[in-house]
C-alpha positions as MATLAB code, in Angstrom:
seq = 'XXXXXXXXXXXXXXXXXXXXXXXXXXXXXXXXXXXXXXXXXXXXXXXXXXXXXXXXXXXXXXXXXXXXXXXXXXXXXXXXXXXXXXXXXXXXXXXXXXXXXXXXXXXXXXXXXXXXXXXXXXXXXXXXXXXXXXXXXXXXXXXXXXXXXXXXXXXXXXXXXXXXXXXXXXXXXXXXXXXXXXXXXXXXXXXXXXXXXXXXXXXXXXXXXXXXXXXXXXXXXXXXXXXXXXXXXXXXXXXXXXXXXXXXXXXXXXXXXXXXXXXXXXXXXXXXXXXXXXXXXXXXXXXXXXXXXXXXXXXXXXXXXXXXXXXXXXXXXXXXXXXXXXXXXXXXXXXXXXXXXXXXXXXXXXXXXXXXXXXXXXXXXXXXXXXXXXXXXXXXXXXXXXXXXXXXXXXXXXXXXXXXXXXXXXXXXXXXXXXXXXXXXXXXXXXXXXXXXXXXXXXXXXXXXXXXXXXXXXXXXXXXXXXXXXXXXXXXXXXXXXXXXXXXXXXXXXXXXXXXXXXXXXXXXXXXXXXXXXXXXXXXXXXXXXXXXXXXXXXXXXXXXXXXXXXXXXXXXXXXXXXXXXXXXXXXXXXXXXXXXXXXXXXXXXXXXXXXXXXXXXXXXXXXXXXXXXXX';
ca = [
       0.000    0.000    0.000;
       1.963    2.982    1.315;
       4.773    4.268   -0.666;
       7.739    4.930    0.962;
      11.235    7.310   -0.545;
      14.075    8.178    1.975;
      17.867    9.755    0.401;
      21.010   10.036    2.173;
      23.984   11.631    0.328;
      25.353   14.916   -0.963;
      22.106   16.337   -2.905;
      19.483   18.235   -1.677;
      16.910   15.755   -0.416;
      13.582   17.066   -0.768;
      13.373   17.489   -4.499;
      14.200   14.125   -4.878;
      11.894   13.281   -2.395;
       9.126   14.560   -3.670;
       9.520   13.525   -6.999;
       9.873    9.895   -5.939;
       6.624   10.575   -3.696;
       4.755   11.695   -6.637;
       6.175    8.218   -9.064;
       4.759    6.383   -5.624;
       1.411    7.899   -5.425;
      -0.467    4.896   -7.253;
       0.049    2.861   -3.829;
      -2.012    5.506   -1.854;
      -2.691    9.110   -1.793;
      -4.827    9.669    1.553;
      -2.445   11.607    2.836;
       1.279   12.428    2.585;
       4.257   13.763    4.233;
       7.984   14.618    4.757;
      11.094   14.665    6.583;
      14.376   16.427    6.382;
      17.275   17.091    8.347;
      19.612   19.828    7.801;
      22.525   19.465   10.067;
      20.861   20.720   13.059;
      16.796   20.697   12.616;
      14.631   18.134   11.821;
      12.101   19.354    9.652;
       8.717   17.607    9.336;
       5.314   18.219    7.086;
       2.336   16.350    6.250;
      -0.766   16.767    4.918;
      -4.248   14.781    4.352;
      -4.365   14.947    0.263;
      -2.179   14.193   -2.429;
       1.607   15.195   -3.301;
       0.861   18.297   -4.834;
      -0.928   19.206   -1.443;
       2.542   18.500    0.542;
       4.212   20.727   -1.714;
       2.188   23.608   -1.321;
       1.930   23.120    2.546;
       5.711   22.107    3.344;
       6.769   25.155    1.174;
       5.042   27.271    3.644;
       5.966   25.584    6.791;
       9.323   24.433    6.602;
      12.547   24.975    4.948;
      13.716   22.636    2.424;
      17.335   22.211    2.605;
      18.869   19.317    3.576;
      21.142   16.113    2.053;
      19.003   13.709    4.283;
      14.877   12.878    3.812;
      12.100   10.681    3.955;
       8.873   10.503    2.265;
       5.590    9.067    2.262;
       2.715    8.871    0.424;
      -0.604    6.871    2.613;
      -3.245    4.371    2.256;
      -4.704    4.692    5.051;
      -5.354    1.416    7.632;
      -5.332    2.507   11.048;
      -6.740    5.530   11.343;
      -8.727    8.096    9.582;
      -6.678   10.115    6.612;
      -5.654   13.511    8.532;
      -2.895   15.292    8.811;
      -2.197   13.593   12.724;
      -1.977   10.278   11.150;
       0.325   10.991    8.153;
       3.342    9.770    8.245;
       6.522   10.486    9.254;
       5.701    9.810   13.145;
       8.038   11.104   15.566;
       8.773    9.414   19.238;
       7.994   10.923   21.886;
      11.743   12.460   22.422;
      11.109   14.243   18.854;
      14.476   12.431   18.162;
      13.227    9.700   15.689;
      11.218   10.113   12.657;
      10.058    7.149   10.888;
       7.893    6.122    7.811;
       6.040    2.800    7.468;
       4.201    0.643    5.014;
       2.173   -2.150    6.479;
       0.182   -3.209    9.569;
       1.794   -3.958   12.924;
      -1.136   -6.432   14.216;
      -0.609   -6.265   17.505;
      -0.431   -2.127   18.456;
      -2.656   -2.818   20.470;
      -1.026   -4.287   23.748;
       2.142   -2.513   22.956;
       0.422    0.577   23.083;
      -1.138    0.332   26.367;
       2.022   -1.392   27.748;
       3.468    2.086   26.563;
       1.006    4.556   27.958;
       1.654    2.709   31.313;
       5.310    3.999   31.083;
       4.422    7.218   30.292;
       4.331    7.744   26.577;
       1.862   10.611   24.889;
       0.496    9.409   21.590;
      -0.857   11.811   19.047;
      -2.274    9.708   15.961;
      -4.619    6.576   16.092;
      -1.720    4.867   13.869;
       0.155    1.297   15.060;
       3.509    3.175   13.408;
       3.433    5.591   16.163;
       3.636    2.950   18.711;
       6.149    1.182   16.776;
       8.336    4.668   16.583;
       8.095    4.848   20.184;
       8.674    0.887   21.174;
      12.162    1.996   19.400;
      12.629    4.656   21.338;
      11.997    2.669   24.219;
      13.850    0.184   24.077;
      17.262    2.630   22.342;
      16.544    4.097   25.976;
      15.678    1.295   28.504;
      19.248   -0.521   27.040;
      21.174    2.441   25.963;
      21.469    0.913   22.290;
      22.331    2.099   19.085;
      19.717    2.766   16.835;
      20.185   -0.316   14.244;
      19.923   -2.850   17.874;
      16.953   -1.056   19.237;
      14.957   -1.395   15.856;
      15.783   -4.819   15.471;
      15.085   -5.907   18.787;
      11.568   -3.540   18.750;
      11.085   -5.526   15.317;
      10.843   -9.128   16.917;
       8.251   -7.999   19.252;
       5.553   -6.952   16.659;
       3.410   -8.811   14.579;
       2.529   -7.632   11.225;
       3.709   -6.865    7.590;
       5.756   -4.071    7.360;
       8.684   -1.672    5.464;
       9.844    1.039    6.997;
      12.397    3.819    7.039;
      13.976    5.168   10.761;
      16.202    8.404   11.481;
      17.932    9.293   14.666;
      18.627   13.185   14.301;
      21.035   12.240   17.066;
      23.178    9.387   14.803;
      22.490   11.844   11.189;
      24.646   10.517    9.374;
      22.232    6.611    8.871;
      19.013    5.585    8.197;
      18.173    2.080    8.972;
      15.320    0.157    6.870;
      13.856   -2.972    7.238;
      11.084   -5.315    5.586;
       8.917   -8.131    6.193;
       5.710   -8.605    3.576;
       6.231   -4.945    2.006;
       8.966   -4.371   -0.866;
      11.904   -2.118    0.004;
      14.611   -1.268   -2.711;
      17.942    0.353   -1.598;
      19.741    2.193   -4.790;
      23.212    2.534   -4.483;
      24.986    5.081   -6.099;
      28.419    7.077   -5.354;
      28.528    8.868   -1.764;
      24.798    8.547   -1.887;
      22.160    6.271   -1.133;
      18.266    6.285   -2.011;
      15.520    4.200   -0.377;
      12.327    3.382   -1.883;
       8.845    0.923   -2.220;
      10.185    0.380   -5.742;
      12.709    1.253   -7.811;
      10.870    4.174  -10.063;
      11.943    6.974   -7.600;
      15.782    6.398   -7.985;
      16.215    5.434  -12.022;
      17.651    8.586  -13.213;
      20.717    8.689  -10.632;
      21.529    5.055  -10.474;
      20.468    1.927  -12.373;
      22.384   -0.441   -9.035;
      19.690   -1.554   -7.051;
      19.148   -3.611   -3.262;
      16.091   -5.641   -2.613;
      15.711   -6.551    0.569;
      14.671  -10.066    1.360;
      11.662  -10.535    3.946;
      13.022  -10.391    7.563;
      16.188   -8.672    6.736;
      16.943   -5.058    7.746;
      20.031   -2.609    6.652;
      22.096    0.191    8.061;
      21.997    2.500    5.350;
      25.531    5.333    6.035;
      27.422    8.184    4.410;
      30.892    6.941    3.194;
      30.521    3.085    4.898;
      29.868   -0.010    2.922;
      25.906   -0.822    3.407;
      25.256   -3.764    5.994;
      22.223   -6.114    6.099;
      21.532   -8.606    8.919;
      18.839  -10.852    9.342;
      16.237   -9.171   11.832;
      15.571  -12.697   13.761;
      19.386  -13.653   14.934;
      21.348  -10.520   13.593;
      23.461  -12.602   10.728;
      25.074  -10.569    8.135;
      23.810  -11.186    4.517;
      25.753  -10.343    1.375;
      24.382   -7.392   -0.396;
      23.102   -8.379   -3.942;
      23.304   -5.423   -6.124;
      20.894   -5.979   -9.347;
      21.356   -3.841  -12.420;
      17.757   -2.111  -13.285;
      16.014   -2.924  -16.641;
      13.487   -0.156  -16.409;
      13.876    3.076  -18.103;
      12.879    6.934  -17.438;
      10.233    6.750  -20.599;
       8.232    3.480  -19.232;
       7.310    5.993  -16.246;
       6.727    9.197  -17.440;
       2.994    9.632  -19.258;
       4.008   10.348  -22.958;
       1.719   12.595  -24.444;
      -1.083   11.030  -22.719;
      -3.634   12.808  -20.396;
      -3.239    9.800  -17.913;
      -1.209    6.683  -17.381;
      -4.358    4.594  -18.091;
      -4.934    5.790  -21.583;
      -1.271    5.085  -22.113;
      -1.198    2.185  -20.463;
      -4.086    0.871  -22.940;
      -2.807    1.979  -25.883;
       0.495    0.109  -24.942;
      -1.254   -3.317  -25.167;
      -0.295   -3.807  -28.801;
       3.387   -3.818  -27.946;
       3.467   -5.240  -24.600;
       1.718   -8.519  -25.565;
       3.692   -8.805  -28.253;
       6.793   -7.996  -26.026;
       5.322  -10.768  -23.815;
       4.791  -13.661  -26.092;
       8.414  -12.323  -27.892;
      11.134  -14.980  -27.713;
       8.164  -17.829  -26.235;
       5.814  -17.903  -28.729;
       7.144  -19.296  -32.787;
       4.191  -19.766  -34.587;
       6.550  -20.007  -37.929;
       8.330  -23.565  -36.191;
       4.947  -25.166  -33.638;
       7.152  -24.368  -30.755;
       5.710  -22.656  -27.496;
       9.615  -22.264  -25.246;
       8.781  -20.899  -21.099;
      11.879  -22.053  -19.137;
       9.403  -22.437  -15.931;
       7.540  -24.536  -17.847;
      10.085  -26.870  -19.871;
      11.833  -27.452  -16.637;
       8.563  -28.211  -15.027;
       6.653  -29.661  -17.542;
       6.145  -32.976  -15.387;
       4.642  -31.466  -12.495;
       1.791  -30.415  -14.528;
       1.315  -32.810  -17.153;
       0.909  -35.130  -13.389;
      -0.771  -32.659  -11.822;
      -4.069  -34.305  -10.524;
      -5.614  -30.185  -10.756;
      -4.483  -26.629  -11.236;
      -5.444  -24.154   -8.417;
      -5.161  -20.460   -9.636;
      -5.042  -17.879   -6.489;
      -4.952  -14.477   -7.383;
      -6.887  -10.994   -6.475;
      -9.276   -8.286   -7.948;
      -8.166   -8.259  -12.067;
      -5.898  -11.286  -11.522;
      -8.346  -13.383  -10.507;
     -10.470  -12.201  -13.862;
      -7.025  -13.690  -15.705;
      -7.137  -16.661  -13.515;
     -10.760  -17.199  -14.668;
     -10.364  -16.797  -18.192;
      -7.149  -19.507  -17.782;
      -9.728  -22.162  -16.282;
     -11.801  -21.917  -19.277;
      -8.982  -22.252  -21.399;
      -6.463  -24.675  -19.782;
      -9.383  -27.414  -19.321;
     -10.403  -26.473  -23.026;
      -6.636  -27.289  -24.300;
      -5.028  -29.380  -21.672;
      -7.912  -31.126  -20.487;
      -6.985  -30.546  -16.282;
      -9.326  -29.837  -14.082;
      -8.648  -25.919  -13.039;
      -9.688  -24.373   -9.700;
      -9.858  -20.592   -9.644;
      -9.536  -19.194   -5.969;
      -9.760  -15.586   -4.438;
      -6.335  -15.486   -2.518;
      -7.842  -13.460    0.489;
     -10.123  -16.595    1.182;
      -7.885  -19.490   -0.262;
      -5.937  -19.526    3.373;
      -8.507  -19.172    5.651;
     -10.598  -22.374    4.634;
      -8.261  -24.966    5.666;
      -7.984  -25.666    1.506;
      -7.625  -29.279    0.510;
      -4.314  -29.115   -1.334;
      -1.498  -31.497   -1.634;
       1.737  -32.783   -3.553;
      -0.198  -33.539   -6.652;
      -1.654  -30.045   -6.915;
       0.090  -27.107   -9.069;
      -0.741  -23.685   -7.826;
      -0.849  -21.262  -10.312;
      -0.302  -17.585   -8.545;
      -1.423  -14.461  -10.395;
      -0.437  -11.005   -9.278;
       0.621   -7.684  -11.179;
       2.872   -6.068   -8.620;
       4.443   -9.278   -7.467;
       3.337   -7.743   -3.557;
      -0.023   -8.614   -2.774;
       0.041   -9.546    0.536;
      -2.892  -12.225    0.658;
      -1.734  -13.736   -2.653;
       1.319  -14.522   -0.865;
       0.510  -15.578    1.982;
      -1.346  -18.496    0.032;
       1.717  -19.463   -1.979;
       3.410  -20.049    1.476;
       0.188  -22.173    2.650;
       0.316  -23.816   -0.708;
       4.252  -24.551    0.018;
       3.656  -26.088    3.357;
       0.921  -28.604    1.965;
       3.455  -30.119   -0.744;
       2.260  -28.589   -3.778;
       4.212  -26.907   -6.832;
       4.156  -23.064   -7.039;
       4.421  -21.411  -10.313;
       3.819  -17.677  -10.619;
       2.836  -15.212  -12.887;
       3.799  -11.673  -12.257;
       5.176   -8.595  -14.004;
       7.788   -6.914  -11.669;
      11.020   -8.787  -11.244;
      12.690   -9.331   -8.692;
       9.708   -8.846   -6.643;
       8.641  -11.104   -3.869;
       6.377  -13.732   -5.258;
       8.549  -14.111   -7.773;
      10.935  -15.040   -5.487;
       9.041  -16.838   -3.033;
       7.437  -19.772   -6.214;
       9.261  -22.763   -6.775;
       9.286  -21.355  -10.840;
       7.487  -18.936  -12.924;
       6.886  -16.957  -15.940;
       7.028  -12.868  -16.142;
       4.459  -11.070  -18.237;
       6.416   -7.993  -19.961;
       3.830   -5.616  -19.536;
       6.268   -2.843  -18.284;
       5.584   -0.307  -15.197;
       1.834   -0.263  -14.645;
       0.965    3.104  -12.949;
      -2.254    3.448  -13.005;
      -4.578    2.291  -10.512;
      -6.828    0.021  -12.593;
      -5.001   -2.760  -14.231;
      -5.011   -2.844  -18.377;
      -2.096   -3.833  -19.512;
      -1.526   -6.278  -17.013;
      -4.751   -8.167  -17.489;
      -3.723   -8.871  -21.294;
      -0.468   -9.862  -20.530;
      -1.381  -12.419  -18.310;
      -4.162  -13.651  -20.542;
      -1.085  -13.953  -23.140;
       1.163  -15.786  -20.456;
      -2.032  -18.333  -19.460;
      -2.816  -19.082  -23.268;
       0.801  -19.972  -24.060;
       0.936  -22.362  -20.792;
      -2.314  -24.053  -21.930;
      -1.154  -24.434  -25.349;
       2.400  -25.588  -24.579;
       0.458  -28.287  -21.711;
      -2.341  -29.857  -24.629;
       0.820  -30.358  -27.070;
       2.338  -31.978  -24.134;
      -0.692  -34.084  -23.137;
      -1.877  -34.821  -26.903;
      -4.913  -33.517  -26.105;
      -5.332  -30.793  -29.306;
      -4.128  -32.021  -32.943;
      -1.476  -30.985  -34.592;
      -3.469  -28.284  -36.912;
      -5.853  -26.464  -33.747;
      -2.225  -26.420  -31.773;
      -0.548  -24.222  -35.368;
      -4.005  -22.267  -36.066;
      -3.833  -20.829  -32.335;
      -0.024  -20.562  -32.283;
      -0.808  -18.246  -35.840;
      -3.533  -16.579  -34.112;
      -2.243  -15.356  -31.375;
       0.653  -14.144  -33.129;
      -1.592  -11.796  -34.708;
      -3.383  -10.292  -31.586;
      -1.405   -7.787  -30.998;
      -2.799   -6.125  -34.905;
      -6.359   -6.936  -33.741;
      -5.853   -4.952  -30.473;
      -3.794   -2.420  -32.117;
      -6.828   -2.411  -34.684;
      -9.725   -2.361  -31.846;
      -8.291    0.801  -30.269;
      -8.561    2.615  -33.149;
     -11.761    1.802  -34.365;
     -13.652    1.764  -30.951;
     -12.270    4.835  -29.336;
     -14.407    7.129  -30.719;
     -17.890    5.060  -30.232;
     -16.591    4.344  -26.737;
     -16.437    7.930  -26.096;
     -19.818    8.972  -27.602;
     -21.330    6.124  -25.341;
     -19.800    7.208  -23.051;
     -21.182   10.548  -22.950;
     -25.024    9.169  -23.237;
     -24.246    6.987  -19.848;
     -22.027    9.010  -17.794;
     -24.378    9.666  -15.440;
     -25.992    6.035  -15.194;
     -26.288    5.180  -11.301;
     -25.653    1.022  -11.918;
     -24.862   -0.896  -15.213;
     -24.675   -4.660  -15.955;
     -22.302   -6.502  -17.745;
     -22.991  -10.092  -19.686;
     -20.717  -12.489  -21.066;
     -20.917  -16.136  -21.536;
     -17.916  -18.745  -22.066;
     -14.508  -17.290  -22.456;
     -16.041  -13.793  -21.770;
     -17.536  -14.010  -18.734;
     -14.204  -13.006  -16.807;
     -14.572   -9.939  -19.255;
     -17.719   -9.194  -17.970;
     -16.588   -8.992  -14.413;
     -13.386   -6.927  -15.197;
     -15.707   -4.671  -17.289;
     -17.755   -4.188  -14.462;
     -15.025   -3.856  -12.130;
     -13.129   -1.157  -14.532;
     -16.391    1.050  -14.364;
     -16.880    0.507  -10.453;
     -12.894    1.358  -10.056;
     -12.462    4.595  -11.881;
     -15.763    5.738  -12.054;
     -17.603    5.076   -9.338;
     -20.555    3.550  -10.857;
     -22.391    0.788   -9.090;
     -21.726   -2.256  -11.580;
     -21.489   -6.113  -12.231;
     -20.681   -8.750  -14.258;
     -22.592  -11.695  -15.014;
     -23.052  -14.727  -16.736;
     -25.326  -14.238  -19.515;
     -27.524  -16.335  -18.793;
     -28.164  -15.746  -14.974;
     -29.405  -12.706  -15.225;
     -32.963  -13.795  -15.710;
     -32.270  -15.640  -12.885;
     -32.501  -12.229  -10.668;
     -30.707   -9.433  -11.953;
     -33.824   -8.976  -14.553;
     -35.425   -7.727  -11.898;
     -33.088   -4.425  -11.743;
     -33.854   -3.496  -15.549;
     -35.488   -0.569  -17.223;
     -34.967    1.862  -19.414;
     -32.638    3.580  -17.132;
     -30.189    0.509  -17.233;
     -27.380    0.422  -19.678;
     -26.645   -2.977  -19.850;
     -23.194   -4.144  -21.845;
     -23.603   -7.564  -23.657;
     -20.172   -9.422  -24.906;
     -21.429  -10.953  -28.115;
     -18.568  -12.075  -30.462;
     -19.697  -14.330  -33.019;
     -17.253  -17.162  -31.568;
     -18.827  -19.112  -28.851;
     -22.511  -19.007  -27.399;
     -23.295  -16.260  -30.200;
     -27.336  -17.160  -30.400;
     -27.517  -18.384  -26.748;
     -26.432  -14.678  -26.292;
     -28.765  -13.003  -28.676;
     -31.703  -14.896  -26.647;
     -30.195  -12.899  -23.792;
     -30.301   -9.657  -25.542;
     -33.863   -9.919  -26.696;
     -34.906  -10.578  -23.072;
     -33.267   -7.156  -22.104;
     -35.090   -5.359  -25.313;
     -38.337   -6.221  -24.236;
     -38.085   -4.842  -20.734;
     -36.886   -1.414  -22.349;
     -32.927   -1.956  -20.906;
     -30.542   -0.027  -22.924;
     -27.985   -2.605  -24.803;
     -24.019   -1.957  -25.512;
     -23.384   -4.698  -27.518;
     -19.909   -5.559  -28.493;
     -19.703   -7.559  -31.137;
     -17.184   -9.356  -34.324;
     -17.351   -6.840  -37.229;
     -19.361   -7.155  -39.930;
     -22.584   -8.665  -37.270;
     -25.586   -8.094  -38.276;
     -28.313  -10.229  -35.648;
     -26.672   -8.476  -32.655;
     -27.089   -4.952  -34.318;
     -30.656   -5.174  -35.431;
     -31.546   -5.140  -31.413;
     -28.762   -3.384  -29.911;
     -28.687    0.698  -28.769;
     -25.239    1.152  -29.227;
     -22.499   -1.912  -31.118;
     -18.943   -1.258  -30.726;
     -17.095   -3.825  -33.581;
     -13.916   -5.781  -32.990;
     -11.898   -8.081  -35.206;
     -12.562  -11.729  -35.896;
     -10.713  -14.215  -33.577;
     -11.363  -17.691  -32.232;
     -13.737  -17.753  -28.762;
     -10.785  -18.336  -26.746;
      -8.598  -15.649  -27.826;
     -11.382  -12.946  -27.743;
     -11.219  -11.819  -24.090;
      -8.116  -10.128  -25.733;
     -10.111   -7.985  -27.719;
     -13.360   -7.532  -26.371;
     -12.149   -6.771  -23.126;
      -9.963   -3.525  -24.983;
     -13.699   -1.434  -25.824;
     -14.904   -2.067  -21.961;
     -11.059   -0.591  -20.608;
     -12.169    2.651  -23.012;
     -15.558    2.785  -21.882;
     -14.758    3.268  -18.109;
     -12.036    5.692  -18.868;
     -14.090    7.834  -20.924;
     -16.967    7.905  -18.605;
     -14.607    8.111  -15.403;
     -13.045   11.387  -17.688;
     -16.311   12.954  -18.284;
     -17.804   12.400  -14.558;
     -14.645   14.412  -13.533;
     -13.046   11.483  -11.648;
      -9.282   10.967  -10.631;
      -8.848    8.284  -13.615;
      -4.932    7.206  -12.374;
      -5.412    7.416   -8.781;
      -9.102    6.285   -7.602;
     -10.507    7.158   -4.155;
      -9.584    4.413   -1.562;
      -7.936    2.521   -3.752;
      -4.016    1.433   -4.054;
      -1.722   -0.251   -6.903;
      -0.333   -2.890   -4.818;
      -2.286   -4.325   -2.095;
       0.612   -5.103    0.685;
      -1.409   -5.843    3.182;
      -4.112   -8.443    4.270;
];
């Protein structure tokens, strides 16, 4: 959730600060804040609001020199966004400052146990109490400030990552992680911290991710130490060489990340297949799956865990790895996949989906998953990041940085990296012939022209559709088959940005119920390729005409049925049923941004929402 930028060197910190804070504001932006130390003050503002808020207020209230800083930009989890609970927190001395991302679970008892020894707390945060549990114990033990963080660290529960200065010892800043990434970037006499690497790319491409349960003494002019936080052993930094670039962040031309983030599908499916996919030769080459391929051609099932859009991807994988591969495919919601007591064993392959690599309850699963036996194989796009590490094997989609809130991009990319593993398992198995296994190989190879050729063609129609519904209080969404999971991400794309009540449906459940809920006030958006359940789904559209609901159809170009009964058709190229959740999902990503644009809504950074869900 939180994002989290600290700097220790010979530059001027708060510029860089800020500018990392504002690269970090898709993992919350309730409220943010700053630190800075000058030599002899230590400087602190915050703010309920966004960046741009801090800015205005810090210019105001502090000065903004000084080579040493910390930032933070808030989702908020205990307590209310205000400018008390923004972060940094300072003890109770005023000598410590620190920043956190995460929960500390058990606050609770700590705090009372510190109120009893005489400690004043201003915020209703848990990273108050852990600032002053530090202080504490630095105090009760008379230890240095890396020891007394450690040693505060084994006594809390929780998921966190989190930055902490001692204006006292100025010349360090110790960090630490356990279920929150943490990236140190190393550079000459200087030192930046950060949630991810974005805030640091233009003054060093060397990079430090700490490992969960591992904390480092970050100093001026000393080599960097890390130790394990549970019995203080020193670990060997790993310094990784960054493969992202300035442009992947930055918005291009584009009046928000999402549009280009859309508009990028072409080229990052294509970038994600590249190398894997040779439609020319019948070959389908994934290292994590070649050197794996046993486990799932044995695999008795496939359990897919995953969250939010994932979990759409995850859905749309059942549908086509029992199609191809003929094994039985479980699709699970992460957050509840650990708290059932889950039948899962050595015979099972877990499939985990997740964009940011982070999200806390997807991995949390993989290490239930681990326990029982079972292989984990993940999909994610940022490397290096934890689940990534934490799966026995994997595959990366190459979507590139995803900064806006609601996943695009990502969804299609994963889509791209499911297909290929349920093509690569049925020519395994045996279970598709030789010509169905070439046509979809050729096929897919071509989806990145038909989604290059959808966005242009149903921009403009999204837009003027757009501008008829934007004021719509609820909206349904139907798909059947392969574009059901499209139906729900539709639905949850509008509800995201947008705000509008919606959801996603199997066709033909809606009379079961939802019928109920339409009239001519309800715009209701009905998948209808020609591929697939075409005339099951034209039955479905006729029962929505005759109680006066208002029809989107999107349909395969050149339909005719489908357009005869429809209010509004948006056309996309021809493919086979199980590719099209490519493409029909690209008009339904336009729709919601156009509507979120025209209803005046924050389209990159939606209220009480977050990029990377770190915590449970």
């Amino acid at each position: 959730m939180c994002g989290i930028v600290g700097y220790i060197g010979f530059r001027e910190a708060y510029p860089i600060v800020i500018k990392g804070l504002k690269r970090l504001e898709y993992r919350g932006y309730d409220s943010a804040g700053i630190m800075l130390f000058d030599g002899t003050d230590l400087k602190v503002s915050k703010t309920k609001g966004k960046v741009s808020d801090l800015e205005e207020k810090s210019s105001k209230e502090i000065t903004t020199n000084g080579t040493i800083g910390m930032g933070h930009t808030r989702w908020a989890t205990h307590g209310v966004p205000n400018d008390v609970n923004s972060h940094p927190h300072l003890s109770n001395s005023g000598n410590l400052a620190i920043i956190h991302n995460g929960i500390i679970e058990n606050y609770e008892p700590l705090k009372k146990e510190l109120i009893n020894r005489g400690y004043i707390f201003q915020s209703d945060t848990d990273t108050e109490v852990l600032i002053n549990l530090i202080e504490d114990v630095q105090k009760k033990d008379n230890l240095k400030l890396g020891k007394a963080v450690q040693i505060a660290l084994n006594q809390v529960v929780g998921a966190y990552a989190i930055c902490v200065f001692d204006k006292q010892k100025p010349d360090e800043i110790i960090v630490a992680r356990l279920g929150s990434p943490l990236a140190i970037g190393v550079g000459e006499n200087e030192f930046f911290i950060a949630s991810d690497a974005s805030p640091f790319i233009e003054y060093t491409s060397n990079a430090i991710y700490l490992e969960d349960e591992e904390m480092a003494i970050v100093r001026l002019h000393k080599p960097l130490k890390i130790r394990k936080i549970k019995d203080d052993s020193l670990v060997d930094p790993y310094i990784q060489e960054l493969q992202m670039n300035l442009e992947q962040i930055e918005k291009g031309g584009y009046d928000h990340f999402m549009l280009k983030e859309i508009y990028e599908q072409p080229n990052v499916i294509k970038d994600t297949y590249r190398g894997r996919l040779h439609a020319n030769t019948g070959l389908i080459q994934m290292a994590g799956i070649e050197d794996n391929l046993e486990k799932f051609l044995n695999a008795e099932r496939i359990i897919i865990i995953a969250c939010g859009t994932s979990w759409h991807a995850g859905l749309v994988a059942e549908y086509v790895i029992e199609e191809f591969a003929r094994i039985s495919v479980e699709v699970e919601y992460a957050s509840e996949f650990r708290y059932r007591n889950p039948i899962i064993g050595q015979k099972d392959v877990v499939i985990a989906i997740s964009q940011s690599g982070e999200t806390a309850d997807t991995l949390a699963a993989i290490k239930l998953a681990k326990e029982k036996g079972a292989f984990v194989f993940g999909v994610c796009n940022v490397v290096g990041s934890s689940i990534s590490r934490e799966t026995h094997a994997g595959a990366y989609t190459h979507a590139g940085p995803e900064i806006g809130v609601a996943s695009t991009k990502a969804f299609t990319t994963q889509i791209t990296v499911l297909t290929m593993i349920a093509l690569r398992l049925a020519k395994a198995k045996g279970t598709m012939s030789n010509s169905d296994f070439h046509r979809y190989l050729q096929e897919l190879e071509v989806i990145p022209e038909k989604v290059a050729e959808a966005l242009q063609s149903t921009n403009e129609i999204a837009k003027e559709i757009a501008t008829k519904y934007k004021d719509a209080p609820n909206c349904l969404y139907l798909g059947r088959g392969y574009n059901f999971p499209v139906a729900l991400e539709g639905a949850l794309k509008l509800k995201e940005i947008s705000y509008i009540h919606a959801e996603g449906y199997p066709a033909a459940e809606m009379k079961h119920g939802p019928i109920a809920l339409i009239d001519e006030k309800m715009p209701v958006v009905v998948i209808a390729p020609k591929q697939g359940h075409y005339d099951k789904v034209v039955s479905n559209i006729q029962e929505i005409k005759s109680r006066s609901g208002k029809i989107i159809a999107i349909v395969t170009k050149g339909d005719v049925q489908v357009k005869g009964l429809a209010d509004h058709v948006i056309e996309i190229p021809e493919t086979s049923d199980a590719l099209s959740p490519l493409l029909t999902t690209i008009p339904l990503q336009l729709l919601s941004y156009h509507i979120a644009v025209l209803r005046g809504c924050n389209v990159d950074q939606p209220r009480n929402l977050a990029k990377s869900v770190t915590v449970e």
